[in-house]
N, C-alpha and C positions, 0 to 999 in steps of 0.2 A: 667437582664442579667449582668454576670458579665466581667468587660472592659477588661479581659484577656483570654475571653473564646468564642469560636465559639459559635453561636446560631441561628439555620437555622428559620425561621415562612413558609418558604412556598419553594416547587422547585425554584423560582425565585429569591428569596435573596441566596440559597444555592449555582446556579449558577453562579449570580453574584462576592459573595466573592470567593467561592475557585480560578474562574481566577482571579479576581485581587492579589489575594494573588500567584498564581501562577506566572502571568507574575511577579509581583514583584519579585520573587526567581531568575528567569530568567534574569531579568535584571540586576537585583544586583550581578551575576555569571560570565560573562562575559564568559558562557560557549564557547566550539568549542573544535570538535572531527574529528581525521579525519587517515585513514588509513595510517599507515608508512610498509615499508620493516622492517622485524624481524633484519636486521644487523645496520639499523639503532636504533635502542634501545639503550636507556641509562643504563639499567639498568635490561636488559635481556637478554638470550644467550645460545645456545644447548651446552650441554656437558655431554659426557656419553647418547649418543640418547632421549635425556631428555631437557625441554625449562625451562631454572632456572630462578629464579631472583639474583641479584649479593650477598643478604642478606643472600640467602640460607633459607629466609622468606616465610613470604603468601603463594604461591602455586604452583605448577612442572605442566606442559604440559607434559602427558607419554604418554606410549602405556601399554592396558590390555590386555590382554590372560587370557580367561576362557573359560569353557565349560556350554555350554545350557542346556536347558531339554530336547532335543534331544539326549544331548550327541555328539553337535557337535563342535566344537572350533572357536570359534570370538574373534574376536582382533578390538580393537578400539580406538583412542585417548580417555584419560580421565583428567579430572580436579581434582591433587593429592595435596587436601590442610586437610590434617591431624590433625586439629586444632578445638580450641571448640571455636565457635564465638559469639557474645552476642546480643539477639534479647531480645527485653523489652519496657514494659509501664511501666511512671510513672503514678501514679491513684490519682486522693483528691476527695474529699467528699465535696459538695455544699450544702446546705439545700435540702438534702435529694437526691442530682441528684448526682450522678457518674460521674467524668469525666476523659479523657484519654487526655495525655499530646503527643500530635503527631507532626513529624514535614514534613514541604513540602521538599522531597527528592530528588533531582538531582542526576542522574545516568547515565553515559554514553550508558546501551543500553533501557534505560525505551522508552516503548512507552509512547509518549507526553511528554516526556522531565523529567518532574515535576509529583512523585505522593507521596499520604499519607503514611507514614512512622512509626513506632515505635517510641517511645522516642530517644532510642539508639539502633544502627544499627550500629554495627562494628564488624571485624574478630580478634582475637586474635593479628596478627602483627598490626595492626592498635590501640590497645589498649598499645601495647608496645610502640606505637611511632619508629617502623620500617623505617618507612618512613623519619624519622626526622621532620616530621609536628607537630602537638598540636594532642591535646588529642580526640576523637569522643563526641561530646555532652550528658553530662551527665554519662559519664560511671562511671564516680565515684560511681554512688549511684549504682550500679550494680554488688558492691563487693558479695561474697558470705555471708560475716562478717554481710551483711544487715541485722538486725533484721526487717524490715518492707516487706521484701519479701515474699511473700503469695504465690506463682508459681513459681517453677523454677527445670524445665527440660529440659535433654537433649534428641532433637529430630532432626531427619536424613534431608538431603537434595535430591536431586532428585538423584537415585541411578544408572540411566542409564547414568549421566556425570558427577558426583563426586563421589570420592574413600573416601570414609568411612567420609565425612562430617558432623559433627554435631554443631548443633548449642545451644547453653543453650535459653529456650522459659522464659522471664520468667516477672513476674505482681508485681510491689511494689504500696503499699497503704501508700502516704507519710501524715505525718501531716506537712511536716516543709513547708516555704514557700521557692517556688523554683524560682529563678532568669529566668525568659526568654531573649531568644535569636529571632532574626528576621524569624530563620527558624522555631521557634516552637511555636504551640499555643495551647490551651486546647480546648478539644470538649468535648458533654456530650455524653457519652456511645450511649446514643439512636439515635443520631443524625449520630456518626460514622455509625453505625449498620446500618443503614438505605440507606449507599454511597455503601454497598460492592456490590450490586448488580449492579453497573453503568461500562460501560466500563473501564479498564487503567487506574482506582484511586486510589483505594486502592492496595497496595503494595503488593506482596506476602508474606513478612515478616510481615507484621501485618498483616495478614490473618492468617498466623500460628499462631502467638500470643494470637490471639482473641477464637481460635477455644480452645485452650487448657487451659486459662486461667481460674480458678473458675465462670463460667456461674453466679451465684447467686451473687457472687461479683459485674460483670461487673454491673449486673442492680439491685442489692438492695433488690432484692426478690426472690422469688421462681421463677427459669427458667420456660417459657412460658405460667404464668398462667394468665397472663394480655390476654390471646386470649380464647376468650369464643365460637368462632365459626371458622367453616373450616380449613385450612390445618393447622392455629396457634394451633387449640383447639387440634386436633389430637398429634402435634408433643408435647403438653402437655402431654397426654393420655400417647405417648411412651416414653417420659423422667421420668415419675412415675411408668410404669410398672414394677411392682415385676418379676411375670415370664416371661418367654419366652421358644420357643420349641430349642432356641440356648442355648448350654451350653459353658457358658464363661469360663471356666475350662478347658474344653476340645478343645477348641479352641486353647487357648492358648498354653496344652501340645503338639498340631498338629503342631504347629508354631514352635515350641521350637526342636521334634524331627527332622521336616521339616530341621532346619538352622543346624543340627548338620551332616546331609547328605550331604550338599552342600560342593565342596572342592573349598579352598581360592583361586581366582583369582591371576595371576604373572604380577609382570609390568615388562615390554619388553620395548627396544630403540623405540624409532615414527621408525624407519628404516624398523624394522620388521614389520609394518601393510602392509599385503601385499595388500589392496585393499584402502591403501592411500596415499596422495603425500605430501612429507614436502619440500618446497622451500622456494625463501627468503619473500615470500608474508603470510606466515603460511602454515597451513594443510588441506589438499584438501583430498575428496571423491573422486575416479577415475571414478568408473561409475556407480553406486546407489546413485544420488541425497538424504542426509540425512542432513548433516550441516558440516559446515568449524570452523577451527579456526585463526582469522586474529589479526594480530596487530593492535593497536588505540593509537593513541598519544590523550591524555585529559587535556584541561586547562578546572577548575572553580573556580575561587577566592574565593569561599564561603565555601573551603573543608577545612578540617585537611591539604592539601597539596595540593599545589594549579597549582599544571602543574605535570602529568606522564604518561607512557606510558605502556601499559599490552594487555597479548594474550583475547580474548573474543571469543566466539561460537556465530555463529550465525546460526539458522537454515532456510531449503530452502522451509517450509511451514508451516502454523498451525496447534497445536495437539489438541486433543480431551477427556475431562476429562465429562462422564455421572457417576453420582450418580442417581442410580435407587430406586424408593421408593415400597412399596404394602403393603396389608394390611393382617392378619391372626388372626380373633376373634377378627377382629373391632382392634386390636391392629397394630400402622406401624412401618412396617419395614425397614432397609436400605441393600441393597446390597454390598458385601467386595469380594475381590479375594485374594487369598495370591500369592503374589508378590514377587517374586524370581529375581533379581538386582546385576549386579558383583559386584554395588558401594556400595551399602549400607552395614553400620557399622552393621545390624546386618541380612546382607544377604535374609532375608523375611519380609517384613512388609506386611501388609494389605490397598488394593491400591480399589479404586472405578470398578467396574464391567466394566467398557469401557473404556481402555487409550490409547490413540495415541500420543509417545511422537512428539513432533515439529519435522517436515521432516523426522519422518518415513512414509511409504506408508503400508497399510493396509487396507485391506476389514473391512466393517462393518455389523454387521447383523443387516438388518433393523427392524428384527422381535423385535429385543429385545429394540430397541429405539421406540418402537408403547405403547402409551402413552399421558395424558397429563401434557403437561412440566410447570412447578412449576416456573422452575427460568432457566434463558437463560441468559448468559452474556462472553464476550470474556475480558482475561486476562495476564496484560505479565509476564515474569518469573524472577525473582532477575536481576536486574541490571546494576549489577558489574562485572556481571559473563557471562552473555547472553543478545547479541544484539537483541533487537525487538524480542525476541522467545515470541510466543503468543499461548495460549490454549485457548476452545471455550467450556467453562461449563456450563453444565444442570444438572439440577434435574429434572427426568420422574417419574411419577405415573402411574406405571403399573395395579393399582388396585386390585385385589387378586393376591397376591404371587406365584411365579412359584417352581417349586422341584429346585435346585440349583445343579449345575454340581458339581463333584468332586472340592477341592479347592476354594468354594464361600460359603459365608457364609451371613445368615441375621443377622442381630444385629438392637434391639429397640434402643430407644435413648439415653436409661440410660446407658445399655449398653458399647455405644461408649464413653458417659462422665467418668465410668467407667477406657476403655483402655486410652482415653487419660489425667488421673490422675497418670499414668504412665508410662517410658520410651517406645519408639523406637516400638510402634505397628503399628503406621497408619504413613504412607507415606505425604512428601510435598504433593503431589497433593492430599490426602486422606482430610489431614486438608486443605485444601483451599475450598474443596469441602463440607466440614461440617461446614465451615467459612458462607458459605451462607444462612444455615438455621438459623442462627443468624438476620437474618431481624425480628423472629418473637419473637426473645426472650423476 
């Protein structure tokens, strides 16, 4: 093992490091968060019915207006950060083991405080140095100029609370030797792959990363063929299948004419939501419990900037992200819905068969969660942006495939490796939820 690299032998040493390496983060932070009044802000302030920052930076607290697929008119606070932000691994090469350079994350809304993180994890003003602090760890090697960059796409963020957010996803395979820092340490591919299925560890943004990254890269080989039985062998079978009864072609033209129907959302003053309250505490729901947006004042000694204060969402229950599997000619398949979003940059992506965002209320059809579940684990949402918002992910094995309603579509595995070799098809929760079949890669 080498002295700069994570190296689990068993659950019980895995256990043991990542808390010690946790609290250590923790302590060495001198975190503490805690709710202020919006007037108290240093450095934020409504004007023009809009929550700014004084930079004119990072991202606007608005209100949107669009129409449904009912055709009926919603208006709702959204998070307006127009900006391409930079999510990334750096990767080396060990005698023959892959490994991913991650750091433990401190975020003001992370469940448990501390989780695994990407190499570099920052928004566009934070790479300006907006803030007046130091630079985000490692961004330098994250130019576009990088000749060593093997991935690098831009894909959407969660479309029901950001307006038109994207992010650059993207994997550099360095030879040079990289200087570490106390927040970051190297793991081997397999080792990572192996935590995404545990509660509040792995981070949403390396979850995206992971899902979209060159699969054959991450581990060295040909994706899934180290699995010679059960649901690994299968998800083999369906990452090599040639055909399929989906036509990716025409998927895609459905998508494509789909976004050109939709007409662009308008951002409105917060004043005009007429079924929410803006005081000096933030933005309040009147009377459909869904989620708030509150002020937090944040110290952590161990950031690019080490005390400030920002709006956060916090939602008032947990949502629900199933990716449904089955099988047709012994071939499996994965279940998509096309996703129609006022937020998203490109108005439709393809979202998993079941989603309930955080603190929506909605029925669920038991029928179609009847099944045995693959992978069961709950997960919280980006950080920085969302206090304790938490999603509750499965994979169901429904067994023979069912007809799929208008707007759902099955896709093999290749398939999906396929879409996500290219821009803006599959949604954050889409790739979180294909992050997971990565245990078996």
């Amino acid at each position: 093992m080498y002295r700069d690299t994570i190296k689990f032998k068993n659950l019980r040493t895995r256990k043991i490091f990542l808390n010690k390496w946790f609290v250590s983060a923790v302590n060495n932070s001198n975190f503490k968060i805690e709710d202020i009044d919006l007037k108290n802000s240093k450095d934020w302030f409504i004007k023009d019915g809009i929550i700014r920052h004084r930079s004119g930076k990072f991202f606007q607290v608005v209100g949107l207006e669009w129409v449904d697929n009912n055709g009926r008119f919603k208006r709702q606070p959204f998070l307006n950060q127009q900006e391409v932000g930079v999510l990334g691994f750096l990767m080396r090469q060990k005698k023959e083991m892959p490994e991913l350079l991650v750091q433990a994350k401190i975020e003001p809304g992370n469940v448990k405080m501390v989780q695994i993180a990407p190499t570099c994890q920052a928004t566009e003003s934070n790479a300006l140095r907006v803030h007046g602090g130091s630079l985000p760890p490692y961004i330098t090697y994250f130019t576009p100029r990088n000749r060593e960059i093997v991935y690098d796409k831009k894909q959407s963020e969660q479309g029901t609370r950001f307006y038109k957010k994207l992010n650059r996803n993207a994997l550099i395979i360095t030879q040079n030797k990289i200087p570490l820092i106390p927040s970051h340490k190297w793991i081997e591919v397999s080792d990572l792959l192996s935590l995404l299925h545990l509660d509040y560890l792995v981070n949403t943004d390396a979850r995206s990363v992971l899902a979209c990254s060159p699969w054959w890269l991450l581990v060295g080989h040909s994706p899934f063929v180290l699995n010679k039985k059960g649901f690994g062998a299968e998800l083999a079978k369906s990452y090599q299948a040639e055909n399929s009864f989906s036509n990716l072609d025409e998927i895609k033209l459905y998508l494509k004419e789909l976004k050109i129907k939709i007409k662009e959302p308008k951002i409105i003053k917060l004043s005009k939501l007429p079924d929410w309250r803006l005081d000096k505490k933030g933005i309040f729901p009147i009377n459909k419990k869904s989620f708030l947006i509150k002020q937090i004042k944040v110290r952590i000694s161990s950031r690019e900037i080490t005390n400030w204060d920002q709006p956060i969402i916090e939602s008032t229950s947990e949502g629900r992200v199933v990716l449904l599997c089955g099988r047709h000619k012994d071939i499996l398949y994965f279940l998509f819905k096309a996703s129609i979003e006022p937020g998203l940059y490109n108005k439709v992506e393809l979202t998993p068969a079941l989603i309930i965002e955080p603190g929506e209320e909605k029925g669920i059809n038991k029928k179609l969660l009847e099944g045995i579940i693959k992978v069961d684990c709950h997960q919280s949402e980006e950080g920085g942006r969302f206090f304790k918002d938490r999603n509750h992910f499965q994979i169901i094995d429904r067994g023979e495939i069912f007809k799929p309603e208008p707007n759902f579509f099955w896709l093999t595995l290749r398939q999906i490796r396929q879409l996500l070799d290219e821009e803006g098809w599959f949604t954050n929760e889409a790739r979180s939820a294909i992050s997971l079949l990565l245990r078996w890669l």
